[in-house]
Biopython code that builds the backbone (N, CA, C, O; Angstrom):
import numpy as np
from Bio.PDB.StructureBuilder import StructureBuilder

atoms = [
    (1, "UNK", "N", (-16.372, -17.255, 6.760)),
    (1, "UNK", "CA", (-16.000, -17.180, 5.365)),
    (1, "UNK", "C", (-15.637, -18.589, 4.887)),
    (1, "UNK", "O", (-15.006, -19.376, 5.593)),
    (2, "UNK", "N", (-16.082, -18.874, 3.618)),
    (2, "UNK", "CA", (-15.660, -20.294, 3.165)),
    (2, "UNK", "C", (-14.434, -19.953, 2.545)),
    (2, "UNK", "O", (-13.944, -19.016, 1.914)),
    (3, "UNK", "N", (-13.915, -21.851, 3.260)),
    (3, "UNK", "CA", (-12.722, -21.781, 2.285)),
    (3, "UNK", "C", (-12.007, -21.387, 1.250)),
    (3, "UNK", "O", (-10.822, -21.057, 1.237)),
    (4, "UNK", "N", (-13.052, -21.447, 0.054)),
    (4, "UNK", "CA", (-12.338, -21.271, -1.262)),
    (4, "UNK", "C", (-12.564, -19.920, -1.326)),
    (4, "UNK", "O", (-11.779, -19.480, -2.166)),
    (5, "UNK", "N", (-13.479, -18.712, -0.704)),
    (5, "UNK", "CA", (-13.416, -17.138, -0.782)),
    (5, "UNK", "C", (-12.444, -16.915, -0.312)),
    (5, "UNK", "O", (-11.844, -16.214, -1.127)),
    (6, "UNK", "N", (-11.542, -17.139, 0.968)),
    (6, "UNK", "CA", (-10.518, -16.779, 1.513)),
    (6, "UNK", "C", (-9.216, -16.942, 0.912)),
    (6, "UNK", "O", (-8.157, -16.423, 1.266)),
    (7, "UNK", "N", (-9.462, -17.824, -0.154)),
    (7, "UNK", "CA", (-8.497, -18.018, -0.873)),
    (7, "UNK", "C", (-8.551, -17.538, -1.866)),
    (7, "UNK", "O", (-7.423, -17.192, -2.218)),
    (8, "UNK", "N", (-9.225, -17.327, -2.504)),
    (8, "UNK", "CA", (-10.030, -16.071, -3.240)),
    (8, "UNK", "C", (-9.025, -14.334, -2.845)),
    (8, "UNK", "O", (-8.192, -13.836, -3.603)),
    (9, "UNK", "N", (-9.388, -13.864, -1.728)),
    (9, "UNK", "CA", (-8.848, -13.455, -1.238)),
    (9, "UNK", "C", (-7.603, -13.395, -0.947)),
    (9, "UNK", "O", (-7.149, -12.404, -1.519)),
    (10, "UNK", "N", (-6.966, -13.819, -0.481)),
    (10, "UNK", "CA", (-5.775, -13.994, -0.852)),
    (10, "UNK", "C", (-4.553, -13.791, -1.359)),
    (10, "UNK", "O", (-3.484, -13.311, -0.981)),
    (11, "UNK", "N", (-5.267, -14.575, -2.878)),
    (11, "UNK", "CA", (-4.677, -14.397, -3.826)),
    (11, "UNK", "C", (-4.723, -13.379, -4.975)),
    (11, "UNK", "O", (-4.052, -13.222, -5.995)),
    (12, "UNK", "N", (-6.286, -12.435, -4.153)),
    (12, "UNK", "CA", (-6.611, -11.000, -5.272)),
    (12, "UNK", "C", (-5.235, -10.122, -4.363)),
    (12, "UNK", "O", (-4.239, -9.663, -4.923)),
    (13, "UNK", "N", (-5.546, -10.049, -2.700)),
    (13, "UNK", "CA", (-4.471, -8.746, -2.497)),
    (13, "UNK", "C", (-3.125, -9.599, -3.012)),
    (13, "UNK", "O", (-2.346, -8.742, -3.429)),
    (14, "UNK", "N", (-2.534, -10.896, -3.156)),
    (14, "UNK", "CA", (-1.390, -10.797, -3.982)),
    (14, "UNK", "C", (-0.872, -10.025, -4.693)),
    (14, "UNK", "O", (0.042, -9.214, -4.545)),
    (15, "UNK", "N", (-1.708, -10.402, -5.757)),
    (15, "UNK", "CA", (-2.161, -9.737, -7.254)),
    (15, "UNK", "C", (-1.966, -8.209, -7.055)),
    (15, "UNK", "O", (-1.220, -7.354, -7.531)),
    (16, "UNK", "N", (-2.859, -8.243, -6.240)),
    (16, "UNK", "CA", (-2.571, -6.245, -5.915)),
    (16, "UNK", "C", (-1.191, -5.873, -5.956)),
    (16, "UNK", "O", (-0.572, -5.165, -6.750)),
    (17, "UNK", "N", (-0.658, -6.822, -4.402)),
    (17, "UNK", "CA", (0.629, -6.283, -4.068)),
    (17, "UNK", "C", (1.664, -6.140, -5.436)),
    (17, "UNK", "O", (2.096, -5.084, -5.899)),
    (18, "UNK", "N", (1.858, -7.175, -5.808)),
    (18, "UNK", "CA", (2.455, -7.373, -6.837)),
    (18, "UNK", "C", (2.220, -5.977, -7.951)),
    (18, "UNK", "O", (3.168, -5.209, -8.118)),
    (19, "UNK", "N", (1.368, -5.824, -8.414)),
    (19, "UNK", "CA", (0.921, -5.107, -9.097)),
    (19, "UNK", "C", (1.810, -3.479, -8.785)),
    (19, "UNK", "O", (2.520, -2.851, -9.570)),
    (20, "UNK", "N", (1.429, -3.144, -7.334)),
    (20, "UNK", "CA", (1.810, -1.738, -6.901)),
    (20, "UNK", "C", (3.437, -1.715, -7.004)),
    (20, "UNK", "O", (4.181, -0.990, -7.665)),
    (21, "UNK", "N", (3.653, -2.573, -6.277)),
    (21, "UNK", "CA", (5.056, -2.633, -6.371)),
    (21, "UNK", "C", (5.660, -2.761, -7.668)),
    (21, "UNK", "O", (6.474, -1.876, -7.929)),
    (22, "UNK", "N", (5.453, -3.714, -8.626)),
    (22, "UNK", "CA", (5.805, -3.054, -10.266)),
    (22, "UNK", "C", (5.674, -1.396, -10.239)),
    (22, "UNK", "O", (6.706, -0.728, -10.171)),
    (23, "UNK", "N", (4.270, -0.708, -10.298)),
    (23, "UNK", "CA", (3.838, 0.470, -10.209)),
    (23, "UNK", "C", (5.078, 1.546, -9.828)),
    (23, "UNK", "O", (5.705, 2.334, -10.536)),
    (24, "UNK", "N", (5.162, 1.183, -8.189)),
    (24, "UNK", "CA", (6.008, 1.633, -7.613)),
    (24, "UNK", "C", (7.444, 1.531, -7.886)),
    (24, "UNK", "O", (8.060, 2.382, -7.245)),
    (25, "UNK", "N", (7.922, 1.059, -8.348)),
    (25, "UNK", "CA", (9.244, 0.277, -8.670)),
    (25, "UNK", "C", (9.524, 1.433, -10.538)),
    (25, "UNK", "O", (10.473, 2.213, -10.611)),
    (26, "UNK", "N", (8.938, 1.327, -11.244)),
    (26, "UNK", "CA", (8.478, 1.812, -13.033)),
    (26, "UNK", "C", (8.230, 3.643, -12.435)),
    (26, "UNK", "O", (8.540, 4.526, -13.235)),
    (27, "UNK", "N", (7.730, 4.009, -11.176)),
    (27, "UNK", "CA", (7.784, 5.477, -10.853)),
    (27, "UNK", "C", (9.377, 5.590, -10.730)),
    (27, "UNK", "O", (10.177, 6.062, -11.538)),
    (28, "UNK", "N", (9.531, 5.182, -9.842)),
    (28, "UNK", "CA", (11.112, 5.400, -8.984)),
    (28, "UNK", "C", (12.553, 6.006, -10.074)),
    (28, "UNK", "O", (13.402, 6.892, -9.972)),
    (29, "UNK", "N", (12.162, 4.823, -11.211)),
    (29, "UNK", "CA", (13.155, 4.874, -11.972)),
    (29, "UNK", "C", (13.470, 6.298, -13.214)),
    (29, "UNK", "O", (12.718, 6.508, -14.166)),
    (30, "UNK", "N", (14.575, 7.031, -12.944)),
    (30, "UNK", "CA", (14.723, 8.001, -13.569)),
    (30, "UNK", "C", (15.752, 7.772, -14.789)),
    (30, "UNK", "O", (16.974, 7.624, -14.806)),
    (31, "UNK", "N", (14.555, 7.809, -16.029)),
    (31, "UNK", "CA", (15.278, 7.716, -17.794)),
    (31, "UNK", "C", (16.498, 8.519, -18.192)),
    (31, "UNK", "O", (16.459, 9.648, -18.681)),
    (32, "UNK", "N", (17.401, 7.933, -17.974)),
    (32, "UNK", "CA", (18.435, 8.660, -18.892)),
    (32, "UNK", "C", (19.374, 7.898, -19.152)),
    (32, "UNK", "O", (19.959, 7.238, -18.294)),
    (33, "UNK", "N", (19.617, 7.890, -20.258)),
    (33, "UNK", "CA", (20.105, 7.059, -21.302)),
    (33, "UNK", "C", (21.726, 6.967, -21.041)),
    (33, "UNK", "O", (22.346, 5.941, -21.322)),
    (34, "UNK", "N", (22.114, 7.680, -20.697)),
    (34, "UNK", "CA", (23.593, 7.706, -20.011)),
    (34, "UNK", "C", (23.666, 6.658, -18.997)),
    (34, "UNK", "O", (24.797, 6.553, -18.522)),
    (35, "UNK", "N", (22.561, 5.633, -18.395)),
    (35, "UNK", "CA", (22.570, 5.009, -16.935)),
    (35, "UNK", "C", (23.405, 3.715, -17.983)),
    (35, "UNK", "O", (24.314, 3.025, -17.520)),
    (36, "UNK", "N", (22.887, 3.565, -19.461)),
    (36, "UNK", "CA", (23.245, 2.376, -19.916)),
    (36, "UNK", "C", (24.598, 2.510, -20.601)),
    (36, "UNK", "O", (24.910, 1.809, -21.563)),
    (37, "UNK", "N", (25.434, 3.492, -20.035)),
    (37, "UNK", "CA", (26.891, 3.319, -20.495)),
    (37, "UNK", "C", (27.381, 1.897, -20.326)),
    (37, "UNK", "O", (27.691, 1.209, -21.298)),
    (38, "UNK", "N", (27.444, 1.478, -19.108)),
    (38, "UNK", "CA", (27.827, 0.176, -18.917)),
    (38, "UNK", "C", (27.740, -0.872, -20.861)),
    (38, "UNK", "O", (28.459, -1.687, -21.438)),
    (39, "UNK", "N", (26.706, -0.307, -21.099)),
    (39, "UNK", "CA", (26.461, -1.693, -22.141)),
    (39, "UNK", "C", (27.008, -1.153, -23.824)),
    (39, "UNK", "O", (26.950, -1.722, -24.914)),
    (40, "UNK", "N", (27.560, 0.257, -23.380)),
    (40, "UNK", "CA", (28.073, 0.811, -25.062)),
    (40, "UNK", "C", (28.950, -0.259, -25.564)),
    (40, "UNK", "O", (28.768, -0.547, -26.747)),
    (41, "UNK", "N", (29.631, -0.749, -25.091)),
    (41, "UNK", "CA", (30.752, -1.637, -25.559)),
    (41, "UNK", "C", (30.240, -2.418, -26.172)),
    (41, "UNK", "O", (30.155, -2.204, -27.381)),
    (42, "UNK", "N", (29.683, -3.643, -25.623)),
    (42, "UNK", "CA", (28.403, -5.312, -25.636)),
    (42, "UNK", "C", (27.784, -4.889, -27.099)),
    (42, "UNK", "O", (27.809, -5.502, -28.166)),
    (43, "UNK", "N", (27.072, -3.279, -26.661)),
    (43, "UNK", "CA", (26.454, -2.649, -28.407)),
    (43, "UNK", "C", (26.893, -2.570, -29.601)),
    (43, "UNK", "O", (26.373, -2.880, -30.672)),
    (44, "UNK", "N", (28.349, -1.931, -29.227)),
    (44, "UNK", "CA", (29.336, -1.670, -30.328)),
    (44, "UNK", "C", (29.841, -2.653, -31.085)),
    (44, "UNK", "O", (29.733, -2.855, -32.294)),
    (45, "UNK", "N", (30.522, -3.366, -30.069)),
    (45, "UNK", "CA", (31.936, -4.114, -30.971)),
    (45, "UNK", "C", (31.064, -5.507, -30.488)),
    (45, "UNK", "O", (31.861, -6.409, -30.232)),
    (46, "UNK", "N", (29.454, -5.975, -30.270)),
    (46, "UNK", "CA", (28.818, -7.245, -29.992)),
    (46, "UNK", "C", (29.600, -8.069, -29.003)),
    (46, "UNK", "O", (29.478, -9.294, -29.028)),
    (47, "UNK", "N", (30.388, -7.489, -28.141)),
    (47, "UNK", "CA", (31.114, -8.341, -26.691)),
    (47, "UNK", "C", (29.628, -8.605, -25.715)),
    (47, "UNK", "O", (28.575, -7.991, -25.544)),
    (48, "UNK", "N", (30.225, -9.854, -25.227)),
    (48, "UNK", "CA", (28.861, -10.284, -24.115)),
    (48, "UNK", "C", (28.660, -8.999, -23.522)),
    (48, "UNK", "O", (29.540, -8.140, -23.582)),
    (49, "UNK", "N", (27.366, -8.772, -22.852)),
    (49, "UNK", "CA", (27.632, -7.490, -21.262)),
    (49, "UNK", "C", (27.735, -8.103, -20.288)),
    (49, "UNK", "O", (27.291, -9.143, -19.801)),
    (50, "UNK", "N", (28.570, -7.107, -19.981)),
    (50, "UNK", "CA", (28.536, -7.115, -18.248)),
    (50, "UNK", "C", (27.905, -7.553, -17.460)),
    (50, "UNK", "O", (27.163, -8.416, -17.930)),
    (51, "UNK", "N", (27.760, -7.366, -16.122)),
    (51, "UNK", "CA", (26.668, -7.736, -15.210)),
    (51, "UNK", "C", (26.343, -6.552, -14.952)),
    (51, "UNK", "O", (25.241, -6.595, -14.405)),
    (52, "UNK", "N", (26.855, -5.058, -15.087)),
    (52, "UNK", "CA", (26.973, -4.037, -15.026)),
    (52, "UNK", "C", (26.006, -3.387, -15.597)),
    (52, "UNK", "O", (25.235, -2.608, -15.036)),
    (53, "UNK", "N", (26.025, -3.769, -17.031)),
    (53, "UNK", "CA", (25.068, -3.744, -17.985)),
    (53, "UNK", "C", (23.934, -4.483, -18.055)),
    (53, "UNK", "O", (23.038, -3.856, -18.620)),
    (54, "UNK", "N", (23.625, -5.557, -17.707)),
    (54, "UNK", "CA", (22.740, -6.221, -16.883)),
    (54, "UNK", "C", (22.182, -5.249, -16.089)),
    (54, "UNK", "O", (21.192, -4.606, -16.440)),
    (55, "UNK", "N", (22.698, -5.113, -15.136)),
    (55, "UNK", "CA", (21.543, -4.425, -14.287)),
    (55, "UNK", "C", (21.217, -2.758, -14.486)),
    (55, "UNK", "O", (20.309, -2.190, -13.880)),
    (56, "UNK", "N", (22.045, -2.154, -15.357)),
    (56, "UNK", "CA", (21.349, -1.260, -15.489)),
    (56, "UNK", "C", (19.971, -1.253, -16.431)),
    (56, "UNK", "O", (18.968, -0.578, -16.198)),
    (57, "UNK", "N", (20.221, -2.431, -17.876)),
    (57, "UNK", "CA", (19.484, -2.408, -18.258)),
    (57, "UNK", "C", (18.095, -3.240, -18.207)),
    (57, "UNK", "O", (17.101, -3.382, -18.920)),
    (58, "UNK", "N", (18.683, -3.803, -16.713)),
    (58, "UNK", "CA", (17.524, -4.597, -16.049)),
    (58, "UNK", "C", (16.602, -2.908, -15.364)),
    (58, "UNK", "O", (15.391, -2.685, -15.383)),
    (59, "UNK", "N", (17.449, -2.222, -14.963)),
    (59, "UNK", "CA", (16.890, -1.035, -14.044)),
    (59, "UNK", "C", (16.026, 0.043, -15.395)),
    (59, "UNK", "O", (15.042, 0.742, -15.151)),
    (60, "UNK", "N", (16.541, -0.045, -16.459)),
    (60, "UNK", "CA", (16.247, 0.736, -17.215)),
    (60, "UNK", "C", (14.914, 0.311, -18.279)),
    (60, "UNK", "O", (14.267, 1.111, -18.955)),
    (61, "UNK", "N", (14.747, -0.961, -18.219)),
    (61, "UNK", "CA", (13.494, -1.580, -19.013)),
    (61, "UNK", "C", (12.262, -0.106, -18.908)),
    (61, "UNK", "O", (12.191, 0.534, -19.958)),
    (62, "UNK", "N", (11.675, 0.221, -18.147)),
    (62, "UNK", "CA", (10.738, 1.137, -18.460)),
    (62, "UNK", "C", (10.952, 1.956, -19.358)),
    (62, "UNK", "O", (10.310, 2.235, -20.371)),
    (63, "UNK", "N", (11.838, 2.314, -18.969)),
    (63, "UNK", "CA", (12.313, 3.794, -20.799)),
    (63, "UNK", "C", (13.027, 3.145, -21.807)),
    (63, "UNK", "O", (13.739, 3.874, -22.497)),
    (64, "UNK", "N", (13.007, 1.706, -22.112)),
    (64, "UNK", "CA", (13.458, 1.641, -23.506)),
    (64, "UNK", "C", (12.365, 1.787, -24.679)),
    (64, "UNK", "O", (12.696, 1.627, -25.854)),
    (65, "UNK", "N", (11.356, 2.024, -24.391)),
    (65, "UNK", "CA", (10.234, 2.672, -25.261)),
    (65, "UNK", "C", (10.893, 4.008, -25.430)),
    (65, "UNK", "O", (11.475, 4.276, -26.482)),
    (66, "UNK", "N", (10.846, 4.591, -24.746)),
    (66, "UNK", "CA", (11.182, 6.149, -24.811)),
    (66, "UNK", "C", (12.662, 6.429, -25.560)),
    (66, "UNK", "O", (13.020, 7.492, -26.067)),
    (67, "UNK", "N", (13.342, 5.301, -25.492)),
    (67, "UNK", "CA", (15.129, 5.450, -25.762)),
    (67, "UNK", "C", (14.314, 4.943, -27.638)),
    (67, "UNK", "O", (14.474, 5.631, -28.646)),
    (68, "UNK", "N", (13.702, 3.941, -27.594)),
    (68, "UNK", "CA", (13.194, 3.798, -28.997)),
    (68, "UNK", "C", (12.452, 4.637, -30.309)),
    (68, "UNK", "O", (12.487, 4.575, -31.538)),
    (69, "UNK", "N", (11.652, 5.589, -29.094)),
    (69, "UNK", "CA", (11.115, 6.358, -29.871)),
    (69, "UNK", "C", (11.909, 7.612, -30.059)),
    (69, "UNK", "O", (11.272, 8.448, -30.700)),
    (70, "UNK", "N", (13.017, 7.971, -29.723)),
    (70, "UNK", "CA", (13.779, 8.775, -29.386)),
    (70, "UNK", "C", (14.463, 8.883, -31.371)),
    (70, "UNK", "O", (15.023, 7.902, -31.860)),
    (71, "UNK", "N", (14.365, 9.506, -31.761)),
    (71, "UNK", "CA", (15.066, 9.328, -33.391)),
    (71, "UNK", "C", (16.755, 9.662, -32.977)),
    (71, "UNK", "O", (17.339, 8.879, -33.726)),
    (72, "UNK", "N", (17.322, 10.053, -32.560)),
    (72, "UNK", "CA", (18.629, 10.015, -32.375)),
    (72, "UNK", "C", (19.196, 8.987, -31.532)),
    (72, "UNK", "O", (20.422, 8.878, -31.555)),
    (73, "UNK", "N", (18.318, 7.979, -30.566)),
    (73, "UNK", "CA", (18.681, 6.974, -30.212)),
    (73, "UNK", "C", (18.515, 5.516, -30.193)),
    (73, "UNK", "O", (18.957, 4.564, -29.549)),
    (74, "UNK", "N", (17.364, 5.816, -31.561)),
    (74, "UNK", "CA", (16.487, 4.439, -32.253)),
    (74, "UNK", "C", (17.999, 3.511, -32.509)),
    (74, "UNK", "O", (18.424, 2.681, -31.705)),
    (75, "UNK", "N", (18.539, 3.810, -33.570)),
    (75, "UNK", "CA", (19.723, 3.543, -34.340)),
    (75, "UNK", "C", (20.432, 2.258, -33.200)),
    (75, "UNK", "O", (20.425, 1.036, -33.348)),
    (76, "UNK", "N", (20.920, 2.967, -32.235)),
    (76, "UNK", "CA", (21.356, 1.983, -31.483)),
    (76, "UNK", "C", (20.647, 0.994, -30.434)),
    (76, "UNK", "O", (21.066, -0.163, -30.392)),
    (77, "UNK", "N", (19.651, 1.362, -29.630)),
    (77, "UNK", "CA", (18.717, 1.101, -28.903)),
    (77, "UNK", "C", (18.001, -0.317, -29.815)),
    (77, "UNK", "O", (17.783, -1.416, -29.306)),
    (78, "UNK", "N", (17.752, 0.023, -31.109)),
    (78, "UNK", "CA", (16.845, -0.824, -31.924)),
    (78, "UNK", "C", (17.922, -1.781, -32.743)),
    (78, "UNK", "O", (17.440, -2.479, -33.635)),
    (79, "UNK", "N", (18.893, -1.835, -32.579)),
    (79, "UNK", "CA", (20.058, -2.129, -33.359)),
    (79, "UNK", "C", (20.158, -3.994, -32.780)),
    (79, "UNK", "O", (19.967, -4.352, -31.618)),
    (80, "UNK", "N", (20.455, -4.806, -33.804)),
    (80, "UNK", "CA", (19.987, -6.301, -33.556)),
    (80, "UNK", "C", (21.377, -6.591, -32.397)),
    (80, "UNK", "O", (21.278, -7.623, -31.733)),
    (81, "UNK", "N", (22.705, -5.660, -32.149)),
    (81, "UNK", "CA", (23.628, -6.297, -31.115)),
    (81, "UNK", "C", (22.987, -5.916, -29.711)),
    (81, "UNK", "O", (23.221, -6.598, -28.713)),
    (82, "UNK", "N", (21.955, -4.506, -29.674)),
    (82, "UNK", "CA", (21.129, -4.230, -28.357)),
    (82, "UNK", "C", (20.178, -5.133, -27.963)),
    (82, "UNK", "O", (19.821, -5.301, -26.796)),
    (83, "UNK", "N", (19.528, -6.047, -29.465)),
    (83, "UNK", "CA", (18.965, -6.774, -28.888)),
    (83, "UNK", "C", (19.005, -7.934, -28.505)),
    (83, "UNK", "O", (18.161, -8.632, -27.942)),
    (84, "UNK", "N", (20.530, -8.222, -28.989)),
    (84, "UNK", "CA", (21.164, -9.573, -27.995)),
    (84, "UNK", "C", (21.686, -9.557, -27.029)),
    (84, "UNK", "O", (22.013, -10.608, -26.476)),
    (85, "UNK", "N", (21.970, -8.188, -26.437)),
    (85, "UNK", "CA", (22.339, -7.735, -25.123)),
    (85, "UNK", "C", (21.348, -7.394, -23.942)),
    (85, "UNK", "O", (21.585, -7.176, -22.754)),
    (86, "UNK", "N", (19.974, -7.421, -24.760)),
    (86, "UNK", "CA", (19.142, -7.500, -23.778)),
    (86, "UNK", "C", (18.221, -8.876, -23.665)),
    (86, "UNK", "O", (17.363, -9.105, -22.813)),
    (87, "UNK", "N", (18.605, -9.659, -24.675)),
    (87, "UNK", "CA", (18.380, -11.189, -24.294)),
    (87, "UNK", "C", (19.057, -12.026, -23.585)),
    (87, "UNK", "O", (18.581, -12.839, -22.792)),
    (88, "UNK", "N", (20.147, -11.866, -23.831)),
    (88, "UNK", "CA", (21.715, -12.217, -22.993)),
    (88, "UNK", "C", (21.483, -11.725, -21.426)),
    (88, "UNK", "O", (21.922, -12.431, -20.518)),
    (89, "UNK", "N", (20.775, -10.482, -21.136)),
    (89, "UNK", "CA", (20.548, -10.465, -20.298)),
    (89, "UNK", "C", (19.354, -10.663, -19.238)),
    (89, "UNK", "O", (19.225, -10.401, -18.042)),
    (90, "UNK", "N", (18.628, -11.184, -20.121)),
    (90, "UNK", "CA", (17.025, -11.456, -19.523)),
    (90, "UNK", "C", (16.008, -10.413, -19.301)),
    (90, "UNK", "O", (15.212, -10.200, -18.387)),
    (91, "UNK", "N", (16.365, -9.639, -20.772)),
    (91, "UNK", "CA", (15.511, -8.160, -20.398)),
    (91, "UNK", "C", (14.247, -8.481, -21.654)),
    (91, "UNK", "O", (14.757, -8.214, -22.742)),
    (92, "UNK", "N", (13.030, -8.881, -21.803)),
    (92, "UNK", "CA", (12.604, -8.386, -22.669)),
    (92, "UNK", "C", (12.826, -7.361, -23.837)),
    (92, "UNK", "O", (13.508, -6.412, -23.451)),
    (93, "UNK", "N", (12.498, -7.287, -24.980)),
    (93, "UNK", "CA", (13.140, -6.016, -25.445)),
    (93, "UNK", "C", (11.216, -6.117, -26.199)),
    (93, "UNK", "O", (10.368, -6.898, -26.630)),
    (94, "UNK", "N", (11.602, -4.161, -25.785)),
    (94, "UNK", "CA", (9.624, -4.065, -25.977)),
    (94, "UNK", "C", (8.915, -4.243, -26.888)),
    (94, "UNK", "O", (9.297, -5.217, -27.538)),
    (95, "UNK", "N", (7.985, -3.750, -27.309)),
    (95, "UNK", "CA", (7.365, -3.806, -28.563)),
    (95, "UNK", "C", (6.525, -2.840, -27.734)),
    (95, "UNK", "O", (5.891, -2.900, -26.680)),
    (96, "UNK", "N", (6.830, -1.795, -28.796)),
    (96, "UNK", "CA", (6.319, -0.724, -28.817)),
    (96, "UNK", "C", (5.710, 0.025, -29.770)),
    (96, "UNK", "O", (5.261, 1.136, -29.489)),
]
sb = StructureBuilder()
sb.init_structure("model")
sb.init_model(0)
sb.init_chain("A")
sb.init_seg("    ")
for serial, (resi, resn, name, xyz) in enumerate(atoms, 1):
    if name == "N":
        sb.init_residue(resn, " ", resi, " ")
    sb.init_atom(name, np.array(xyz, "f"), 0.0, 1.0, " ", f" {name:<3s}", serial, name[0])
structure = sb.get_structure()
């Protein structure tokens, strides 16, 4: 095999791995909107979050589509202090 195919190679099953494991990782996680208590506060009254809140809403990124499209939980979820709490925390916030 030449060099540059093997590297070729490589760097496709990377790609894979990477890939599944997102996959795998976005299955695992079970939506419910209660996981992001940690961050009601940070939402409310605009206090930094937690690290608490951090990671849940690091854990929770897959269903904030779902928390968005949600009409009883748009309000806050979509609300400009959620979305400095999920910049503050290095979460994307989606576009959906």
């Amino acid at each position: 095999m030449k060099k540059g195919s093997s590297i070729f190679v490589i760097f496709f099953i990377a790609i894979l791995v990477i890939l599944l494991g997102e996959l795998l990782v976005a299955e695992a996680v079970t939506c419910k909107v209660a996981e992001l208590t940690p961050c009601a506060d940070a939402i409310i009254s605009s206090k930094p979050p937690s690290a608490a809140c951090c990671a849940k809403l690091k854990e929770q990124k897959p269903c904030l589509c779902g928390y968005i499209k949600d009409p009883k939980l748009k309000p806050y979820v979509n609300s400009p202090n959620a979305k400095k709490v999920a910049k503050t925390c290095g979460v994307p916030f989606p576009k959906c």
